[in-house]
C-alpha positions in Angstrom: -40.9 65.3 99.7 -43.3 63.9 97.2 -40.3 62.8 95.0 -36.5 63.1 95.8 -35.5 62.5 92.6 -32.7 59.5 93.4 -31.9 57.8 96.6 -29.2 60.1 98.9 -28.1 56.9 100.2 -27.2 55.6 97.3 -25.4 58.4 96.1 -23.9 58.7 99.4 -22.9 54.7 98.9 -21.5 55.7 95.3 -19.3 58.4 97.0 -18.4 57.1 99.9 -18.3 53.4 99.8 -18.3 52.4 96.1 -16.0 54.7 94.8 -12.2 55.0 95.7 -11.9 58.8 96.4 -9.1 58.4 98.2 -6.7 57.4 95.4 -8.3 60.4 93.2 -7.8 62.7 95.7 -3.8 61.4 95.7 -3.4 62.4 92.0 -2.1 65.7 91.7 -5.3 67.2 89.1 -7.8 66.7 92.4 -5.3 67.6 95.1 -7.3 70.4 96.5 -10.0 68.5 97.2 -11.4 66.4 99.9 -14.4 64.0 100.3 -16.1 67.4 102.3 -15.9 69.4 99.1 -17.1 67.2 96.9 -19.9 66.3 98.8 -20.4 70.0 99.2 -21.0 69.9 95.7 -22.9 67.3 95.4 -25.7 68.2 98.1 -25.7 72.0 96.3 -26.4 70.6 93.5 -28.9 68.6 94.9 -30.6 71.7 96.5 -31.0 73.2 93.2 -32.5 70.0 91.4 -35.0 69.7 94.4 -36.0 73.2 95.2 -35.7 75.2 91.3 -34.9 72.9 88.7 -38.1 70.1 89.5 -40.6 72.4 90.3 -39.9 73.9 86.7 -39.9 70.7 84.9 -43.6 70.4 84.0 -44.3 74.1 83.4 -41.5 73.7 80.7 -42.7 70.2 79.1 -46.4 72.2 78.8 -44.8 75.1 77.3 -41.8 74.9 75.0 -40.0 77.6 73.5 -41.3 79.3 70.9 -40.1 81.2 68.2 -40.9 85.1 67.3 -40.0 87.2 64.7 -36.6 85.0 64.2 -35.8 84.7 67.7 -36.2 82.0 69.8 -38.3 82.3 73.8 -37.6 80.2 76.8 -39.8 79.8 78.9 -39.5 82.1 81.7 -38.7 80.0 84.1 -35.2 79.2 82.4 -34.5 83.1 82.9 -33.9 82.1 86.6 -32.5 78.8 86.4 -29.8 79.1 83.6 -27.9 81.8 86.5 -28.6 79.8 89.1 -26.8 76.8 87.3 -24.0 79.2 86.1 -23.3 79.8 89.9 -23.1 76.2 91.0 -20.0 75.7 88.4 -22.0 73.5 86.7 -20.2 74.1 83.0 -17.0 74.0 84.5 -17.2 72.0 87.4 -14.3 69.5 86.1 -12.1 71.9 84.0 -8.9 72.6 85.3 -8.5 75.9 87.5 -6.4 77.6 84.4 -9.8 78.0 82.3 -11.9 79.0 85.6 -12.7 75.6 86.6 -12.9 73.6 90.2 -11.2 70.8 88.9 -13.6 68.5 90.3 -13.2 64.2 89.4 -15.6 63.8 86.7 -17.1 60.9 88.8 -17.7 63.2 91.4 -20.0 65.8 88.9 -21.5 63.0 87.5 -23.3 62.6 90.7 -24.2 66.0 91.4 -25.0 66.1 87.4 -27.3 63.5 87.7 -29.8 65.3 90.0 -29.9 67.9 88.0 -30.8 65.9 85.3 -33.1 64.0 87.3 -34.7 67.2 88.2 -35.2 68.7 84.7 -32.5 67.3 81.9 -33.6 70.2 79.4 -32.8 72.8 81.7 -29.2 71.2 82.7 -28.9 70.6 79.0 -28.0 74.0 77.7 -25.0 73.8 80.6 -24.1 70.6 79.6 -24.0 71.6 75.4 -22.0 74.9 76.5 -19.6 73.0 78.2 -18.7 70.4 75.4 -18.5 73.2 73.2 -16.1 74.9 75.1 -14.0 71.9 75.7 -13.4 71.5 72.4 -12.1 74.9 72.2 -10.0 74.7 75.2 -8.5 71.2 73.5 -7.7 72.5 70.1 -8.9 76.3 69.5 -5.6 78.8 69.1 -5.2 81.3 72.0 -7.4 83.8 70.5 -10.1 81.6 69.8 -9.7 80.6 73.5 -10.1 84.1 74.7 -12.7 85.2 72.0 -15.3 82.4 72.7 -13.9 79.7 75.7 -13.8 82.2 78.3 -16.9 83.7 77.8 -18.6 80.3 77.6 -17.3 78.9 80.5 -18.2 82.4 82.3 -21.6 81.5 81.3 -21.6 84.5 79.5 -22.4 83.1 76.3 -23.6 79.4 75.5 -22.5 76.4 72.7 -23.7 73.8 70.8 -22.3 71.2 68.2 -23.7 71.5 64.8 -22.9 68.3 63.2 -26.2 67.2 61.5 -27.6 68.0 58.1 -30.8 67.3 56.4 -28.8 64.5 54.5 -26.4 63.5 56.7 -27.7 62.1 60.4 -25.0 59.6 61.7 -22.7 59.4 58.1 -20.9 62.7 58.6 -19.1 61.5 55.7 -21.4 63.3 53.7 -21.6 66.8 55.0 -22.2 69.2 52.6 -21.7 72.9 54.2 -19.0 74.4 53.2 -16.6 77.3 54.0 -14.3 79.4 51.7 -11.0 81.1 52.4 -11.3 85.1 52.9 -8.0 86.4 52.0 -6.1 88.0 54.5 -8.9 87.2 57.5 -8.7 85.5 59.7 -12.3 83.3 59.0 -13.7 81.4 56.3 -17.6 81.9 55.1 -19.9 79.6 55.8 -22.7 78.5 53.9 -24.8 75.4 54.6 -28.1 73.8 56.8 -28.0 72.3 60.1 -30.7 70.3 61.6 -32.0 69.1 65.5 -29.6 71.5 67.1 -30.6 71.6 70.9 -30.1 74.8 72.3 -29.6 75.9 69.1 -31.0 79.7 69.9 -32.4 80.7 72.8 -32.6 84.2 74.9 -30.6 83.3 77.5 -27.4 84.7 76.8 -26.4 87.6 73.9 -24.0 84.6 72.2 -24.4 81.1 71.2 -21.7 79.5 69.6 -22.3 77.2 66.9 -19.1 74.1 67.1 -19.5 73.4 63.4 -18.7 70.7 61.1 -17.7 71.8 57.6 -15.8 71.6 54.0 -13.2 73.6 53.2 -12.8 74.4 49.4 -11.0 71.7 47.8 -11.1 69.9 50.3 -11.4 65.7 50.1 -14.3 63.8 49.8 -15.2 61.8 52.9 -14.5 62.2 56.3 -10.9 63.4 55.5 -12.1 66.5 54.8 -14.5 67.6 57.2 -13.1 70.5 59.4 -14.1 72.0 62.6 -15.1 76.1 63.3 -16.2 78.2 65.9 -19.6 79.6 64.7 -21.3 82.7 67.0 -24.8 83.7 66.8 -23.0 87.0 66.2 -19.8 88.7 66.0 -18.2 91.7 66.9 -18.2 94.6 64.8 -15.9 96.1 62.8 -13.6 97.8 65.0 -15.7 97.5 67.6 -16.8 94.9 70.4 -20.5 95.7 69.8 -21.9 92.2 68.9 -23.5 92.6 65.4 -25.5 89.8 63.5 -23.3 86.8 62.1 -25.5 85.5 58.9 -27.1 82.6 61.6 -31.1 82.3 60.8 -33.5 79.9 62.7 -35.0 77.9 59.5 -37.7 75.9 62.0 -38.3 74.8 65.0 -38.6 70.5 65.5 -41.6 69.3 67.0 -40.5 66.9 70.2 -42.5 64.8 72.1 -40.2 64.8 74.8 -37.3 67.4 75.9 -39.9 69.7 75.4 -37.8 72.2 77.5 -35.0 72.5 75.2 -35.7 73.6 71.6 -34.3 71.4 68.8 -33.8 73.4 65.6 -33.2 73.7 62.1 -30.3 76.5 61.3 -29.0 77.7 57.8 -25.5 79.7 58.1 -24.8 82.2 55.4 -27.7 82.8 53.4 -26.6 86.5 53.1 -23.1 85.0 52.0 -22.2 86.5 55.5 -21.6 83.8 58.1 -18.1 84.2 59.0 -16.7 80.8 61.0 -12.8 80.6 62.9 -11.2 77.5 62.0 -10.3 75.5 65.2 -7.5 73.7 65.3 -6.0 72.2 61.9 -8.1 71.7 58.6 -9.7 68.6 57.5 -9.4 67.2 61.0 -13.1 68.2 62.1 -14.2 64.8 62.7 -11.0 63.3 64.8 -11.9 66.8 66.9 -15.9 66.4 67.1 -15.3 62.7 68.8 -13.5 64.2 71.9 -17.2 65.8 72.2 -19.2 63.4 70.9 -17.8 60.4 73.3 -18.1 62.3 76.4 -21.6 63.1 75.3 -22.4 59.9 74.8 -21.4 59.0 78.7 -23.8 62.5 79.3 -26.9 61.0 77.4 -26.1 57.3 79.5 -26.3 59.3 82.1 -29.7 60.9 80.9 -30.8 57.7 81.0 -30.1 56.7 84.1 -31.4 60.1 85.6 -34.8 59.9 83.6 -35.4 56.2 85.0 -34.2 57.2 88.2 -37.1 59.9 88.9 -40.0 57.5 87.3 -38.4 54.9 89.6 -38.7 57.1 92.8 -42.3 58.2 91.3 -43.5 54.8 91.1 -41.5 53.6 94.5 -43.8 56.3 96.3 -46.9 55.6 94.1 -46.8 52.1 95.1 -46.4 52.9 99.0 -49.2 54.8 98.9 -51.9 53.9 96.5 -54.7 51.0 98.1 -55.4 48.8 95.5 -56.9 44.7 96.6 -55.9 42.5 99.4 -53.3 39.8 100.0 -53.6 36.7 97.9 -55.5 34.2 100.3 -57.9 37.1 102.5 -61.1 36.4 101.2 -62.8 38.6 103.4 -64.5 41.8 101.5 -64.3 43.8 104.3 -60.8 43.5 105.2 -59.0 46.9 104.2 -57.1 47.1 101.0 -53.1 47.0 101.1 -50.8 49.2 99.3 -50.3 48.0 95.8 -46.4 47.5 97.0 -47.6 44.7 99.0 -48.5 42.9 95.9 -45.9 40.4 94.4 -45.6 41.5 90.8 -45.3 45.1 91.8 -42.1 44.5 93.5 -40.9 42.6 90.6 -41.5 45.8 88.9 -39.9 48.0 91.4 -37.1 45.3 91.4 -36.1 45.5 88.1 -36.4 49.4 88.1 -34.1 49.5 90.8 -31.6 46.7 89.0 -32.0 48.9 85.9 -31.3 52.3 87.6 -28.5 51.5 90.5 -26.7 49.3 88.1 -26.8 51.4 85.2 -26.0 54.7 87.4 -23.2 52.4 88.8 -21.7 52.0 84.7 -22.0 55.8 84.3 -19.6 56.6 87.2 -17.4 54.1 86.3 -16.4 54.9 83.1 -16.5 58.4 84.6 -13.9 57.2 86.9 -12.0 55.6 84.3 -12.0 58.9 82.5 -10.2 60.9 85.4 -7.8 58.3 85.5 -7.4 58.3 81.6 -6.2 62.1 81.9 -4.8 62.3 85.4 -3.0 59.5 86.8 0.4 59.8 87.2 1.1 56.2 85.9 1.3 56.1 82.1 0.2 52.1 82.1 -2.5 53.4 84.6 -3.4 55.9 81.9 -3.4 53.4 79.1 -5.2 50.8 81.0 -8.1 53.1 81.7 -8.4 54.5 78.8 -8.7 50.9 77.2 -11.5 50.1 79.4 -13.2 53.6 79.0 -13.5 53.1 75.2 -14.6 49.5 75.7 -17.6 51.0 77.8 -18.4 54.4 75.9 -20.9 52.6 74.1 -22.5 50.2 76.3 -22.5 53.5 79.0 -24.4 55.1 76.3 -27.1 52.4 74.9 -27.7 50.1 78.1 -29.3 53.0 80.2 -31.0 54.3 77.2 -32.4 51.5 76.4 -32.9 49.6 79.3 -34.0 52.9 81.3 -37.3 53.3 78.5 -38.0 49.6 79.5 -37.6 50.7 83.4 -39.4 54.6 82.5 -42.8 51.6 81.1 -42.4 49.9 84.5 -43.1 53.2 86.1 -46.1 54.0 84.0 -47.0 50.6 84.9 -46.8 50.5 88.3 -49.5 53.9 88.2 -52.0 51.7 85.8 -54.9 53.5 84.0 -52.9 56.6 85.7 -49.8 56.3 84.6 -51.5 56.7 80.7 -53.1 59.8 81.5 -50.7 63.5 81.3 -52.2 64.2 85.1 -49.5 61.8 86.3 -45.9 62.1 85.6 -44.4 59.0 84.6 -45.6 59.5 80.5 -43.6 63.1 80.0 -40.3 61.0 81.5 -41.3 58.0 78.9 -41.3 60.3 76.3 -37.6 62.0 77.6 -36.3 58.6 77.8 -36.8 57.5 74.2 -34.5 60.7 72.5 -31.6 58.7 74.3 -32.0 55.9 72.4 -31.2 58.1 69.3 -29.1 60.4 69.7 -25.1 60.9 70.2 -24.9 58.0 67.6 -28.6 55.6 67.8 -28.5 52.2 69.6 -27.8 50.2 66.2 -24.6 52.4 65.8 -23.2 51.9 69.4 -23.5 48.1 68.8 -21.8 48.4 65.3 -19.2 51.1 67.4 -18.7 48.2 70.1 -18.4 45.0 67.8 -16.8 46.5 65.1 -14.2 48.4 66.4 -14.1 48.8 70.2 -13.6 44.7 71.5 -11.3 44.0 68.6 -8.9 46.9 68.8 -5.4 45.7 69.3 -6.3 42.5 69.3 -9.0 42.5 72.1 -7.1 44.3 74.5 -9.7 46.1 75.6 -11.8 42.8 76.3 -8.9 41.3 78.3 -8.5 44.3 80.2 -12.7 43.9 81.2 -12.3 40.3 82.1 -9.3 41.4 84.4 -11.2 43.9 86.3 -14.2 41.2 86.7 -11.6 38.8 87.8 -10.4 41.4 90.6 -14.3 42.2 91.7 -14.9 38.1 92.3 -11.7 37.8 94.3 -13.0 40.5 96.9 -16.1 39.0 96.3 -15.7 35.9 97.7 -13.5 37.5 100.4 -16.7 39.3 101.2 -19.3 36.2 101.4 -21.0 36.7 98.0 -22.6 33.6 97.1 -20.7 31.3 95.0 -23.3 31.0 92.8 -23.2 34.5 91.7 -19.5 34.3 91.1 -19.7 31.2 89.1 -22.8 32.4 86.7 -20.5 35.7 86.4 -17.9 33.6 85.2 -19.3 31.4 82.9 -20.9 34.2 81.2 -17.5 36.4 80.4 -16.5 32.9 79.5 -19.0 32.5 76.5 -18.7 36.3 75.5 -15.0 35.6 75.1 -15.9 32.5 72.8 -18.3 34.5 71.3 -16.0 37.4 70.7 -13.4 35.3 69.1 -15.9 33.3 66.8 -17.4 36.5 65.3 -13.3 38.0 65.1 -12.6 35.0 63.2 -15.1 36.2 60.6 -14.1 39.6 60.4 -10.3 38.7 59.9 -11.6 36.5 57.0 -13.2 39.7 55.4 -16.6 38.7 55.9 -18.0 41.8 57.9 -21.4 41.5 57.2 -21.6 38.3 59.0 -19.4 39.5 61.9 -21.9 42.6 62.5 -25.1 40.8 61.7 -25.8 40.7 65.3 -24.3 43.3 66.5 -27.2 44.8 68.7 -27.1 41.0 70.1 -23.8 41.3 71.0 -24.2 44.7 72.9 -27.3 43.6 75.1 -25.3 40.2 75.9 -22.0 42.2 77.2 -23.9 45.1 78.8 -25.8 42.5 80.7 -22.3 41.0 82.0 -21.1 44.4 82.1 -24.1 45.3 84.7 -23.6 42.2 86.4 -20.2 43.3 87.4 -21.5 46.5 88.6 -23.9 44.8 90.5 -21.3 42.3 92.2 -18.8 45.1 93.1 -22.1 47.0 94.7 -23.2 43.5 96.4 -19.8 43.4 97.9 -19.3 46.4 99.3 -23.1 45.5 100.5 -21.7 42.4 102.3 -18.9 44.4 103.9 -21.2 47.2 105.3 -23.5 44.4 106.7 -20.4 42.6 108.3 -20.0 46.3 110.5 -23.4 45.4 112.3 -24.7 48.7 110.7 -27.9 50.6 112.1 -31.8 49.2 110.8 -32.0 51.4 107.8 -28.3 50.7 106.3 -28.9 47.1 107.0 -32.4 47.3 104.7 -30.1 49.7 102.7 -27.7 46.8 102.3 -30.2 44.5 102.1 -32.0 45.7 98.9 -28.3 46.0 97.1 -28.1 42.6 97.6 -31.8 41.5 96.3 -31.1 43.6 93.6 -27.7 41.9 92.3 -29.3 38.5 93.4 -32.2 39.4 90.7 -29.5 40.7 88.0 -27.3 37.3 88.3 -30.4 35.0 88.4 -33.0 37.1 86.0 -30.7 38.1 83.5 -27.5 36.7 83.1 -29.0 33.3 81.9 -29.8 35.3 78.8 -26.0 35.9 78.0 -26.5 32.0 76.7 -29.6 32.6 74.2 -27.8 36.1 73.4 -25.0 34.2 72.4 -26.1 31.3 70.8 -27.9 33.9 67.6 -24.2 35.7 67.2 -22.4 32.2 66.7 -25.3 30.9 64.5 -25.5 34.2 62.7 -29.1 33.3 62.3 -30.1 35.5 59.2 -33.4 35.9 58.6 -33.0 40.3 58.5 -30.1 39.9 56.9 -31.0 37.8 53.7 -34.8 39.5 53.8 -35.4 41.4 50.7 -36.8 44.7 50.7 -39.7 43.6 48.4 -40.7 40.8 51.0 -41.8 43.8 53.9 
C-alpha cells in the first residue's frame, strides 16, 4: 500500500495499550461492548478510508462542487461514499441506542474517525456536520422537533449544518443580525437574514439539509443574551401533506477554497421571499449557551483534523523518504558508490522525527480529551464526572489549536522531505498543506483559543482546572519512574509545569487587578508554552507504556515499535520543552511592542 494513511500499530497501541478500555467498558453507557467490537469498528472503518474514501480524495480536491441553476453538485464520487459512510454508523456511532446509535466511547470513534479523515476529511465532513447538528437537537429540541428532523438525520436520511456566521459577524456572535418573528398560532418563527462559509451547506446528497441556526427574536436583547437557536430545513413539508416543498433557503455564492475542496463552503440568505419558516429549539434567547455544546466538540473534531491531515503527509513523506535515492553518506567520497535513500540522511530524520512527535503526540491529546469526555457524561462517580470535565475544558482549546497549528508546521515538513516535488500538484503533500491551514481558523481561530484558554479556561474557579492538570502529570511521572523513564525526562517535565504554574499566577494577578489587557497580551504565548507541556505529558505516558512493552521481551518489530516511541518523547522533552522557559519569560515581562504599536506605524 503506497500510503496507509496512519500507523495500525499505533492505533492498535492507542487502543490496546494506552488507553484504559477496561474501566470504560465497566461504566454502564459502554456495557455492551468489548475490546472485539470496537476494534471491529475501528478496522471497518479503516477498510472504508483505505479502499473508497482515499482513492476519492484527489478526484474531489480537482473537482469541487459546483453550483447549477440554484442547486449545488457533488462530485460523483460522494454519491457512493456518503451511503457507504451512513452504513458504518459513522453519524451515530457514540449516540446512545435510544436515538439509533451503538453507543460506542467517543475515544474509541475517534480512532476509527481519524482514518476517515485521514483518508478524505471533506467527505467524512458532511457526517461529521450532520451529527453535531443532530446532537443539538437530541440535547435540547422538543419531542417533535426530535422526530421531525433528529431521526431522519441520524438515519442519514437527511443531513445538518450549523449556521452561525454572518457577513459581519465571524467569531463575535454578539453581533448577529438575522432575525425571526413570531407567527401567531404556528408553531415557527420566519426567518430572514445572510449566512456565510456554511460547509455542507447544500449539496445533492440527501432531499433535506437542516440548517442549526443562530438568530434574534423580535424584541429580543442586544448582545449575546438574545441570540436563539432554530431548526432550519432546506425544505419543509407541505401543507397538509409530507411532500417536502421549498423552505425560502437560497444559495447566495459559493466560497472559493484552496483546500477542503471536497466540501462546498457557502454563502446562504433565508427568507428573501419572507417565507423561511425556522422551529425554535429549546428556550429563547439561549442560542449561544446551546451552539457551544456543538461548537466545543467541534473544536476536539477539527484537532482531530489536524492530526489526521499531518498524519497522511507524515506516512507520505515516511515512504517518500524510504524510497527516493538522493547522495551518499557523509564521508563516501567515491562517485561511483550507489546513492542511499534520502532517509539515510541525518536531517531527514530530524524531519520525520518531529512529524512523528507532532502527529503521535498530538493524536495522543485528541483521544484524551476524548476520553475525558466519556467520562464527563458516563461515569458513575459524580467527583469522577466533575474531575473530567475540568480537565476536558482545560484541553478543548489546546486539543483544537496545537494540532492545527503544529500539524501545518509538520504538513511543510512533508513537502519538505519531497523537495522540488513536494512544490509541484503531481505530488500529494501541497493539497494536504492547503487542508491543514482551514484548521487554524475555524471553530474559533488560533488567537481566540489562546484568549479562550488564558482568559477563562486556567483561571476558572480559581485554577482548578490547572491543579487538576498538574495532578494527572504528577500520576504519569510516578508510573513513570516505576517504568525506567529517564530521570531527566521526569525532572525537565517538572520544572516546566513548575514555571507555567508561576506563570499562571503572575498573569492571574493582573487580571484580578482589572488589568486584562496586560493579562492577555500574550495569550497565544501562553497556549504554545502549555500545549508543549501538555504534549510532553502525552509523550511520557506513551514512553511509559513503551518501557513496559519493552520490559515483556516483545518480538523485533514491537521492540523498533517501542523503540521509536521512546526517540520520539526523548526528542519532545529535549527539543521542545526548553522553550517552556523563553515562552514564559515574554508572558511575565509582558513585553509589548504589538501591544503599544500604533496602527499608523504599519
Amino acid at each position: 500500500m503506497a500510503n496507509p494513511l496512519l500507523s495500525d500499530r499505533n492505533i492498535e497501541f492507542m487502543l490496546r495499550e494506552v488507553l484504559d478500555t477496561k474501566a470504560l467498558f465497566a461504566l454502564p453507557a459502554f456495557a455492551d461492548h468489548t475490546m472485539e467490537t470496537c476494534e471491529m469498528y475501528v478496522q471497518s472503518a479503516r477498510k472504508l478510508a483505505r479502499e473508497v474514501l482515499y482513492p476519492a480524495y484527489k478526484p474531489m480536491d480537482e473537482a469541487p462542487p459546483r453550483l447549477e441553476g440554484g442547486q449545488l453538485r457533488v462530485h460523483p464520487a460522494m454519491r457512493s461514499i456518503y451511503p457507504r459512510l451512513v452504513e458504518l454508523g459513522t453519524i451515530t456511532a457514540t449516540r446512545p441506542a435510544s436515538v439509533g446509535g451503538a453507543s460506542l466511547p467517543v475515544c474509541v470513534a475517534t480512532l476509527a474517525n481519524v482514518y476517515l479523515m485521514a483518508a478524505n476529511l471533506s467527505a467524512y465532513g458532511y457526517a461529521g456536520l450532520t451529527t453535531g447538528a443532530a446532537r443539538l437537537l437530541e440535547s435540547f429540541g422538543s419531542e417533535a422537533l426530535r422526530e421531525r428532523f433528529m431521526s431522519r438525520m441520524y438515519s442519514g436520511e437527511w443531513t445538518g449544518t450549523m449556521a452561525l456566521t454572518e457577513p459581519q459577524a465571524g467569531s463575535s456572535l454578539s453581533d448577529v443580525k438575522t432575525t425571526a418573528t413570531p407567527v401567531s398560532g404556528a408553531d415557527h418563527h420566519l426567518v430572514r437574514g445572510s449566512k456565510i462559509f456554511i460547509s455542507a451547506g447544500d449539496h445533492d446528497l440527501t432531499e433535506n439539509i437542516v440548517h442549526l441556526t443562530l438568530a434574534r427574536i423580535d424584541g429580543a436583547p442586544a448582545g449575546i443574551k438574545g441570540v436563539s437557536l432554530f431548526a432550519i430545513p432546506k425544505r419543509r413539508e407541505g401543507e397538509g401533506s409530507t411532500a417536502l416543498v421549498p423552505n425560502d433557503v437560497q444559495v447566495a455564492g459559493v466560497i472559493h477554497k484552496i483546500g477542503w475542496r471536497g466540501i462546498a463552503s457557502l454563502a446562504i440568505n433565508f427568507g428573501e421571499q419572507d417565507d423561511c419558516r425556522g422551529w425554535l429549539v429549546g428556550e429563547p434567547h439561549r442560542g449561544i449557551s446551546y451552539m457551544f455544546q456543538m461548537m466545543n466538540e467541534a473544536r476536539i473534531m477539527v484537532g482531530l483534523n489536524g492530526v489526521a491531515t499531518a498524519a497522511v503527509a507524515y506516512q507520505e513523506s515516511l515512504e517518500y523518504a524510504k524510497t527516493r535515492p538522493q547522495g551518499r553518506p557523509i564521508g563516501v567520497k567515491n562517485p561511483e558508490a550507489p546513492q542511499v535513500p534520502i532517509i539515510e540522511h541525518a536531517d531527514v530524520r530530524r524531519m520525520l522525527l518531529r512529524q512523528k512527535a507532532i502527529v503521535e503526540g498530538g493524536l495522543a491529546l485528541v483521544v484524551e480529551a476524548a476520553r475525558l469526555q466519556d467520562l464527563s457524561e458516563h461515569a458513575t462517580e459524580l467527583a469522577t464526572r466533575d474531575r473530567a470535565r475540568l480537565l476536558l475544558d482545560l484541553l478543548t482549546p489546546i486539543a483544537k489549536t496545537f494540532p492545527a497549528e503544529k500539524g501545518f508546521e509538520s504538513n511543510a515538513l512533508a513537502l519538505q522531505i519531497h523537495g522540488g516535488y513536494g512544490y509541484t500538484s503531481e505530488y500529494m503533500p501541497e493539497s494536504w498543506l492547503r487542508d491543514q491551514k482551514l484548521n487554524t481558523l475555524h471553530e474559533g481561530t488560533s488567537g481566540i483559543q489562546s484568549l479562550d484558554l488564558l482568559g477563562r479556561k486556567v483561571v476558572a474557579g480559581g485554577g482548578a482546572a490547572l491543579r487538576a492538570l498538574v495532578d494527572a502529570i504528577e500520576i504519569a511521572v510516578g508510573r513513570a519512574k516505576r517504568a525506567g523513564v529517564p530521570d531527566a525526562w521526569l525532572t525537565r517535565l517538572q520544572g516546566s509545569v513548575t514555571a507555567v504554574g508561576e506563570v499562571t499566577m503572575q498573569l492571574g494577578e493582573l487580571g484580578l487587578k482589572g488589568d486584562a489587557e496586560a493579562m492577555l497580551r500574550h495569550s497565544f504565548d501562553y497556549m504554545e508554552m502549555l500545549s508543549i507541556v501538555v504534549i510532553a505529558w502525552q509523550w511520557l505516558v506513551q514512553a511509559t507504556v513503551a518501557k513496559e512493552g519493552l520490559a515483556r521481551e516483545p518480538s523485533a518489530a514491537d521492540r523498533d515499535f517501542y523503540e521509536g516511541k521512546l526517540a520520539a518523547a526523548q526528542y519532545w522533552m529535549f527539543t521542545e520543552l526548553p522553550r517552556v522557559g523563553t515562552l514564559g519569560a515574554l508572558c511575565r515581562g509582558n513585553e509589548d511592542s504589538y501591544a503599544r504599536a500604533q496602527p499608523s506605524w504599519f
